[in-house]
C-alpha positions, 0 to 999 in steps of 0.5 A: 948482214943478210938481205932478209926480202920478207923481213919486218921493220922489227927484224931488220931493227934487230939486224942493225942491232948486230952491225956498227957505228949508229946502225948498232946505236938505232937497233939498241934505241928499240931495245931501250925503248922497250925495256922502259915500256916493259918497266914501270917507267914514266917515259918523257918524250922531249921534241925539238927541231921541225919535226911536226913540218917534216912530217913526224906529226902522226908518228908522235901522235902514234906513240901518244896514243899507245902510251909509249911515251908518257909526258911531252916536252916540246918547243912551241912551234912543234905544238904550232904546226901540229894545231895548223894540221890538225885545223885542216892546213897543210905543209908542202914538199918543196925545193931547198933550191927555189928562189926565196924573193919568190916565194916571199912575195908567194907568201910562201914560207920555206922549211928547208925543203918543205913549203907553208902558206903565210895566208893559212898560217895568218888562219891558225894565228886567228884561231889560237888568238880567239882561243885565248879567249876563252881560257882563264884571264889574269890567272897564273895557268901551267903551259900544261894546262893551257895546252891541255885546253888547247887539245880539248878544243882542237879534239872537239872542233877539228876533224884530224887527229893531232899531238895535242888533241891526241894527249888529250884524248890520253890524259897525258901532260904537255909542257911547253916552257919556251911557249913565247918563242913561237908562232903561239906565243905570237898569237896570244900577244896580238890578242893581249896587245888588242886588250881581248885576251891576258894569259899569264903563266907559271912557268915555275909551277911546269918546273915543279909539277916535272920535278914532282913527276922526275920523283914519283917514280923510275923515270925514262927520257926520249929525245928527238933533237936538244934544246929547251925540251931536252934540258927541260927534262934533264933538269926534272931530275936534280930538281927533285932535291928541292922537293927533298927527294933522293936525286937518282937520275933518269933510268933509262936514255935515248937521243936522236941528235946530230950536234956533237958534243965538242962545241959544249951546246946542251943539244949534243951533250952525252948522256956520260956529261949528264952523268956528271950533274946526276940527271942521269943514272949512274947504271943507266941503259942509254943510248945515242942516235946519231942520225936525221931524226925524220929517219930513225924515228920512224923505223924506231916506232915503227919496230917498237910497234911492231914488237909490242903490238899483241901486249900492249895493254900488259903495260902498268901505265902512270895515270895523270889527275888533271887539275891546278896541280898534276897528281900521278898514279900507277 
């Protein structure tokens, strides 16, 4: 590899394309990427990890917005860090090596390397209770309907952009199947413990409704990191045959992981053992980053924008009807 000094993030993605090991795997994620935009493909995005605290919150936010990604999966504290930032609180650089005692009676909390205040947390938890409020009581609700509301009011109430009010803007759905096992879940149920708020979800209707999308058409998958995201996703696919649909698997895959496959967690599955339950497509283009996603994500999006920023209305978008039930077109 040459040293270009004038090159674009697009041309260095395509210099590490032509190396080995994962600078080959990054460079062939943006020409995946590409294709399934190129494609008429309705792109999931599955997010895990603390990638909203590190950082990652406009960047997704970035590839809502042009439409490289379709449909959102993501763990619920993803979604909750992006509500705290988007209300105008703040994650900080910090010390991986600071005294942990302290920071607890600081009320600060620590994300390996970056810092929250508890106090501004308390604020967000205030703000999604009272929220609660006001969407439909004693009604089965999807998580995407309730994060679609949620977006709505963060898009008309907060001066920042976020992943939430940026989906909404779009008219793209959010899941969110673990939405308990977060400071949102956290929230709501202070509120139902104070008899002001009872939010009830079908979380059998998000795997419906992500059957439904998985059968509708080709079918693209993203994953930054594992977890309830990336099964959530995979699974849309074999789910399709209760729907009575042809079980043809996702077209098209790329992983940013770090896990490894020999433990047998879901997080490090190859897209090859996926194969092997049909949630991949036996002629697939897939690929595996085996990298820090707070690096690859960015130079991957970036060189995606890079390469597709004169066409990027060309794209055969799937657009979604919003409603208690989630209709689809291309």
């Amino acid at each position: 590899m040459s040293i270009e000094a004038d090159a674009t993030v697009d041309r260095f993605a395509e210099q590490l394309s032509e190396l080995s090991f994962q600078a080959r795997n990054l460079g062939g994620a943006v020409d995946i990427w590409e294709r399934m935009v190129e494609d008429e493909t309705l792109i999931f995005f599955g997010l895990a990890g603390a990638m909203v605290p590190a950082g990652m919150r406009m960047v997704v936010s970035f590839l809502i917005e042009n439409r490289f990604i379709d449909c959102l999966v993501s763990t619920g504290a993803n979604l909750y860090h992006d509500c705290h930032e988007t209300l105008g609180y703040f994650h900080w650089r910090g010390s991986p090596g600071e005294d942990d005692l302290k920071l607890k009676d600081q009320s600060i909390d620590r994300i390996y390397d970056t810092y929250a205040s508890e106090t501004e947390f308390r604020r967000t938890d205030e703000f999604i209770s009272y929220f609660a409020r006001e969407v439909p009581q004693n009604k089965p609700l999807t998580t995407r309907e309730f994060l679609h509301l949620l977006g709505k009011k963060l898009a008309e109430s907060a001066d920042n952009e976020g992943i939430l009010s940026s989906a909404y803007k779009a008219g793209i759905p959010v899941y969110c199947p673990a939405l308990a096992d977060s400071a949102i879940g956290i929230s709501m149920a202070v509120g139902k413990n104070r008899g002001e708020s009872n939010v009830v979800f079908d979380i059998l209707a998000d795997v419906l409704e992500t059957a439904r999308l998985a059968a509708s058409s080709r079918t693209g998958v993203v994953y930054i990191g594992g977890g309830v995201p990336k099964n959530f996703i995979q699974q849309s696919e074999v789910t399709t045959s209760v729907l009575g649909a042809t079980e043809t698997g996702h077209q098209y895959a790329i992983q940013v992981i770090t896990d490894p496959p020999h433990w047998g967690g879901l997080s490090g599955c190859t897209f090859a053992e996926a194969q092997s339950w049909g949630k991949i497509a036996k002629k697939a283009l897939k690929v595996t980053v085996y990298s820090d996603a707070t690096i690859a994500l960015p130079l991957i999006a970036t060189a995606l924008a890079t390469r597709r920023k004169d066409n990027l209305a060309e794209r055969k978008l799937p657009r979604f009807r919003m409603g208690r039930s989630l209709e689809v077109s291309f």
